[in-house]
N, C-alpha and C positions, 0 to 999 in steps of 0.2 A: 504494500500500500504506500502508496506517496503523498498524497493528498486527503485530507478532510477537517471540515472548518464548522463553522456554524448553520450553515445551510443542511446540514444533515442534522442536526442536534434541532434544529427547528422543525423538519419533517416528522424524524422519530417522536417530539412534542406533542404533534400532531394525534398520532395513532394512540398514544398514550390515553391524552385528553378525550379523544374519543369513544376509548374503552374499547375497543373493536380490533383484539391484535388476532385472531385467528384468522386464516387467507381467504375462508368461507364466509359471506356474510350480505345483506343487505341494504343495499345506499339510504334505503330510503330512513332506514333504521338507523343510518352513519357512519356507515361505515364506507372504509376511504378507499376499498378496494387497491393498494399499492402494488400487491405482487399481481395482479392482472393487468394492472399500468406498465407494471416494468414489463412485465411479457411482452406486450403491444409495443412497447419502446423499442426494446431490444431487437424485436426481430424488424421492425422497421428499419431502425439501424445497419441492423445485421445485413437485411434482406433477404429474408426467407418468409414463408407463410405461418411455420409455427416456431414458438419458445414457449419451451415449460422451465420455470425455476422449482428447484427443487433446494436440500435442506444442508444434504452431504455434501456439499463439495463438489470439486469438479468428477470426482468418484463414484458420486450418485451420479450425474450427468452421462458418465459414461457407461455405468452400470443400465441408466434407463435405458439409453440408444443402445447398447446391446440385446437385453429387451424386446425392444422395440422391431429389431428386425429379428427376432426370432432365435436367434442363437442360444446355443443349451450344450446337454451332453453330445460327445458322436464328433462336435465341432471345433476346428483349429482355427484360433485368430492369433493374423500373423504382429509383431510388436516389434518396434527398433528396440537396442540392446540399450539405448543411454534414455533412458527416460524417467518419471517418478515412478517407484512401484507400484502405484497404484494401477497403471496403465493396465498392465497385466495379472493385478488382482480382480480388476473387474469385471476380464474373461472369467476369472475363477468362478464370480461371485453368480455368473449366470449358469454355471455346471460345463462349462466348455475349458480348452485347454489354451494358454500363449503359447508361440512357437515364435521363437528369437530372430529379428535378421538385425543383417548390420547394421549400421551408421556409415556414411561418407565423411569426406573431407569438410562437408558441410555442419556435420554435427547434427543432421539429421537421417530419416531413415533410406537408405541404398533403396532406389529403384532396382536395380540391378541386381540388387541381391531379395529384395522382394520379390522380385518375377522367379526369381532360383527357388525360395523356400516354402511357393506355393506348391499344393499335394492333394492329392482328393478330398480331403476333409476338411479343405479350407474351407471358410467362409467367411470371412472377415480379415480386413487389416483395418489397423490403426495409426495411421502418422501423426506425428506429435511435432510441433512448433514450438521446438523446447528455446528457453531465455529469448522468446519474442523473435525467433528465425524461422523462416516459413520452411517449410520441406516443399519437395519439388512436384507441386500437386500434379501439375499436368501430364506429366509422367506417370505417376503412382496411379489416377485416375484411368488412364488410359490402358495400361495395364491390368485394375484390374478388372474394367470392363470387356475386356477380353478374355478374361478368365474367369467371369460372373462371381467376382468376388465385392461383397459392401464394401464399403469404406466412412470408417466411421472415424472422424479429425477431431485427436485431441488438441484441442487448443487453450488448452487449459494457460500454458504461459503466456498466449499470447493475445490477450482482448481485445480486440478491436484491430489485430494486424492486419495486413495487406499482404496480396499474394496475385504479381501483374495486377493491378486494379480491382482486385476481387475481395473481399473482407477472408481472412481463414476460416474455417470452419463452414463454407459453405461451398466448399468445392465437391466432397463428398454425398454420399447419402443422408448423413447428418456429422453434427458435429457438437463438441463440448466444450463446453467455459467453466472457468473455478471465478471464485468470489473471495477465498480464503483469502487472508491477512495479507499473503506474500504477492500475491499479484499485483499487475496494472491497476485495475480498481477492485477495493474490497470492502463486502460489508463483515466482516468480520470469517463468516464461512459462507456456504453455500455456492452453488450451481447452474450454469444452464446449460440446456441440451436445443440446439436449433436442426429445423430439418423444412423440408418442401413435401417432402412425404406424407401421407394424411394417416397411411396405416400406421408407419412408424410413430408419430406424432400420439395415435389414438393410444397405441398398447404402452409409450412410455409415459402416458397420462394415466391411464388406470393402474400400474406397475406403483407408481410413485404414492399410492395413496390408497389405504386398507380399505378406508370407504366412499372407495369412486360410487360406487351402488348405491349412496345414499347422498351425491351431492343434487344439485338441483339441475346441473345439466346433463346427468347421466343417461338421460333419454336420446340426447343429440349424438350419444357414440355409434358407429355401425359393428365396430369390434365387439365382441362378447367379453364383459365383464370376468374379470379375476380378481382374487385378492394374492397381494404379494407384497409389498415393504411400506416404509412408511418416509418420505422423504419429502414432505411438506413443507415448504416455504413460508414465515410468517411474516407477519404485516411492518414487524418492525423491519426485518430482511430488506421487504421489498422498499420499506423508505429511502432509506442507505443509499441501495441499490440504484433509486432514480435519479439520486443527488448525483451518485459517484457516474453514474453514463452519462452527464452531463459535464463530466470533468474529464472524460477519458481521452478525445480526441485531442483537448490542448495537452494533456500529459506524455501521450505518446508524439507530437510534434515538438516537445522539448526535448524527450530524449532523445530524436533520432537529430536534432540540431546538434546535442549535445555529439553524437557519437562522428556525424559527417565532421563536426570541427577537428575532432581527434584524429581521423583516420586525414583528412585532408592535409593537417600539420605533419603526422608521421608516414605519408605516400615517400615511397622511395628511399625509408630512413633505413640505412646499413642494418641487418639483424634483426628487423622483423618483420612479420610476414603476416598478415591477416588469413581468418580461416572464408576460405569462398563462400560467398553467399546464392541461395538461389533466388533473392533476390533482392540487391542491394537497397531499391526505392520502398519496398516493401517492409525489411527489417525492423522491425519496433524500438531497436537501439537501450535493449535491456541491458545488453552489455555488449563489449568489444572483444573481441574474442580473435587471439594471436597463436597461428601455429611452429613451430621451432621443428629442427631435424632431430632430435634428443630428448628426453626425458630429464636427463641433465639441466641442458640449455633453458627449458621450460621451468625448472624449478628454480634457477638459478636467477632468473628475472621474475618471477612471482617473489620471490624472496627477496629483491632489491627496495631499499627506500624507497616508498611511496608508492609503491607500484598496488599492495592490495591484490585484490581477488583469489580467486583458486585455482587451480592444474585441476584439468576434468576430472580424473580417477579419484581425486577426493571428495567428488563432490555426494558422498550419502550415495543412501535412497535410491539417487538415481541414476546409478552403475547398476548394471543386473547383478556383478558378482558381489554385493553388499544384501540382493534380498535372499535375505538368509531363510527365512519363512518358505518363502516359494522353492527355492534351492533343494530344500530340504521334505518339501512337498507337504506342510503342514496348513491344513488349512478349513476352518470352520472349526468348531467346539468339539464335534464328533464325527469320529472315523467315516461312520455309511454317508456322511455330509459334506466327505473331503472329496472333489472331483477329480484326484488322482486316485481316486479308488473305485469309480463309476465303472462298471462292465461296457458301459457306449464310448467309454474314450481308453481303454486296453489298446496298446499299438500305436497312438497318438504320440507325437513328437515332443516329449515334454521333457529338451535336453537346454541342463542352464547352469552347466559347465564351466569352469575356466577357458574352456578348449570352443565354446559353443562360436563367438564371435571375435576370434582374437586383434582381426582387425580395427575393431571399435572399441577395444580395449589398448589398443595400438596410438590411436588417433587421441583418446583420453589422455593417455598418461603423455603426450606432446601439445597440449592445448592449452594457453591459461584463459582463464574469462577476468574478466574484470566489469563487475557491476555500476552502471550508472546511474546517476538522479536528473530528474527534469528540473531541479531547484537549484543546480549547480553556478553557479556565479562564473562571472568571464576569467577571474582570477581562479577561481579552485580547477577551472577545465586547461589552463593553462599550465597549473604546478603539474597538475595529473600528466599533461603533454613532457612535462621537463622530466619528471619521472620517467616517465616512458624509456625517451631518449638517453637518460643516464643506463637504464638497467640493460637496455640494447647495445651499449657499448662495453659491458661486462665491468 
């Protein structure tokens, strides 16, 4: 999160004063309906026909869109190897299996090794726009339209980015956004899940809500009712939530001011190398991100005055070979619950090995990132610039 002031502390006022914080409820009664504003906001923004906010994170988001297109036991969705683990706990979370591909140079997920790690039991991938970089849709798209495989975009780090002119998360069949803390804008947690699809849409609206059957518009679904989790979005949420979309465009045009200024200062500078983007104008400029020939090299300038940030491979979570849960195939409270135990996914590719992606484990440990603020002052972007150049010169 980077931004928030009064204008959200005035909204939440609002729903307070109102008494009306549950998502369900009646205008006429006072209630200020927000998380159905922000639905309507967001996907206007967005550009799609549906958003559903949801409660969990961008986890629920992708949990529903999985969901939503049907995926369960029997089924492989494919995941790049550098992402947060949640990407591929939320395969789990639906009874189907992750199946690892690489990362590219880009630091996001290999087209090319995507098309490779597809199998008959595909049914999904998920590219991820990890630290606000778009992955190379058109590609990934194309691909796996030709192999009828969904595609469902996490875009969880990246809100509101660009990908050629196109918003992320609406390249695929749908796509997902986080809210939590750490993002571009946050209301503290929560999620959304956007799509053009009306089935998808339908079934990760009843998924998201124990008692879709008893709301008032339950008559308008064509899908058949189920019960399944509970990931409802509240009023306070949705206040947050509208203040901060309305903050999100100028935040994401400071950081990428901030990151063109860096990268235009250090063009050409002896000793370092920026990691390619697949799309420079697109980039949300969460961070700058420098590749080196060494692992050495790479630590050696993450570790220089002023320089900050992290060398990929330590960054958690979101190394495969840190999810130690998944690794180890532990998953749900009980065994008959663990979907590495399901008789429909026996023979499924569920390898998450040292050995699985070394490549992306490769590119990691020679990468530093280095995080930016859109609040950065002409002086603080400039020490950052001198820093740079000092640690580039060893």
């Amino acid at each position: 999160m980077y931004r928030m002031g009064q204008e959200e502390v005035d909204e939440v006022a609002k729903v307070i004063l109102a008494k009306q914080l549950f998502r369900v409820g009646d205008p006429k009664a006072g209630h200020l309906q927000e998380v159905d504003r922000f639905e309507k906001e967001w996907a206007e923004k967005i550009g799609t026909d549906y958003a559903l906010m949801v409660s969990g994170g961008g986890t629920a988001a992708l949990i529903c869109g999985l969901a939503g297109m049907g995926i369960g036991p029997g089924d492989e969705v494919i995941v790049p190897a550098y992402t947060w683990l949640a990407t591929a706990s939320a395969v789990l979370s639906v009874g189907g299996i992750p199946v690892l591909a690489e990362i590219d140079e880009t630091m996001a997920l290999d087209p090319d090794d995507f098309e490779r790690k597809i199998g008959p039991h595909t049914k999904a991938v998920i590219p991820v726009h990890m630290l606000g970089r778009p992955a190379d849709m058109e590609r990934i798209v194309a691909i796996a339209r030709r192999h009828s495989v969904k595609v469902l975009e996490d875009s969880c780090q990246n809100n509101g980015g660009m990908y050629k002119g196109r918003r992320t998360g609406t390249w695929g069949d749908a796509g997902a956004f986080s809210l939590n803390y750490y993002k571009i804008i946050s209301c503290g947690e929560g999620g959304i899940l956007v799509t053009n699809d009306e089935k998808i849409a339908e079934r990760a609206v009843i998924f998201h809500d124990s008692g879709t059957a008893f709301r008032p518009k339950a008559g308008e679904l064509t899908e058949p009712i189920f019960i399944a989790q509970q990931y409802r979005a509240s009023e306070v949420m949705g206040a947050i939530a509208r203040i901060q979309l309305q903050r999100m465009d100028g935040i994401i045009a400071d950081l990428q001011r901030v990151r063109r200024t860096i990268e235009a200062a250090l063009a050409g500078e002896p000793g370092l190398k920026f990691a390619p983007s697949n799309d420079p104008d697109g980039d949300s400029g969460v961070v700058v991100a420098f590749q080196f020939d060494t692992e050495a090299k790479a630590r050696a300038f993450q570790q220089s005055p002023g320089v900050g940030g992290y060398v990929g491979i330590d960054h958690g979570k979101h190394v495969y070979t840190e999810w130690t849960p998944i690794r180890e195939k532990r998953f749900m409270h009980h065994p008959a619950m663990n979907p590495f135990n399901f008789p429909q996914n026996k023979g499924l590719r569920a390898d998450y090995s040292d050995t699985a992606c070394p490549r992306s484990l490769d590119l990691l440990r020679r990468t530093v990132f280095c995080s930016l603020d859109p609040d950065w002052t002409e002086q603080k972007v400039a020490e950052k610039i001198a820093a740079f150049k000092m640690a580039a010169k060893g």
